[in-house]
C-alpha positions, 0 to 999 in steps of 0.5 A: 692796792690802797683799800682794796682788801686783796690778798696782799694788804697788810694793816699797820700792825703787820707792817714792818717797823722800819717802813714805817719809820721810813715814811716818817722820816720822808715827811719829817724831811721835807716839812723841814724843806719846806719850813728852810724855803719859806724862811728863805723867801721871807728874808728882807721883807717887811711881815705882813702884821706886826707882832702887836697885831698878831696878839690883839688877833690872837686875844680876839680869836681866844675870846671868840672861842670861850664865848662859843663855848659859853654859848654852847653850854647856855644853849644845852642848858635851855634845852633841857630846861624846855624839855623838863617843861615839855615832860611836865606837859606830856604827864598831864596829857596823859591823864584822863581829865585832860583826855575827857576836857580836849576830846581824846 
C-alpha cells in the first residue's frame, strides 16, 4: 500500500539493497530504450533548428536568466531600502510631538 501507514510499510532505509538496485536498473534500462527509439526515429531527417539556432537560443535563455537574477536582487535591495524609511517613520510616530500634533 503506497502511503498508507499499514503494518507492512517499510521506509527506504529498511528496505533491502538489492530492490532498490533493482528498480534502478529497470528505469536506467528503458530510458535507454527509449533514448535508442527517438534516435531511430530521428534518423534521415532534416533537425528542426540548426546548431547555430540552438546557440543564439541558449545564449538568449542565459541572458534571460542573469537579468531574473539581476532583477531579483535590485527588487530585494529596494525593499529594504523601503523598509529602512518605513522603520525611520514608524519611531517618529511613536513620539509624543507626533502623537500630540496628529491627534492620537
Amino acid at each position: 500500500m503506497a502511503g498508507g501507514g499499514g503494518a507492512q510499510s517499510r521506509s527506504l532505509e529498511q528496505t533491502p539493497t538489492w530492490a532498490v538496485a533493482g528498480v534502478c536498473l529497470v528505469l536506467l534500462a528503458i530510458s535507454i530504450f527509449i533514448e535508442h527509439v527517438i534516435e531511430l526515429i530521428g534518423k534521415n531527417k532534416v533537425p528542426l533548428i540548426s546548431s547555430d539556432a540552438i546557440h543564439q537560443l541558449h545564449v538568449f535563455i542565459f541572458v534571460l536568466a542573469v537579468s531574473h537574477v539581476l532583477y531579483c536582487i535590485l527588487t530585494m535591495a529596494l525593499g529594504k531600502a523601503k523598509m529602512r524609511r518605513w522603520k525611520s517613520w514608524e519611531k517618529e510616530t511613536r513620539t509624543a510631538e507626533y502623537q500630540f500634533t496628529n491627534g492620537w
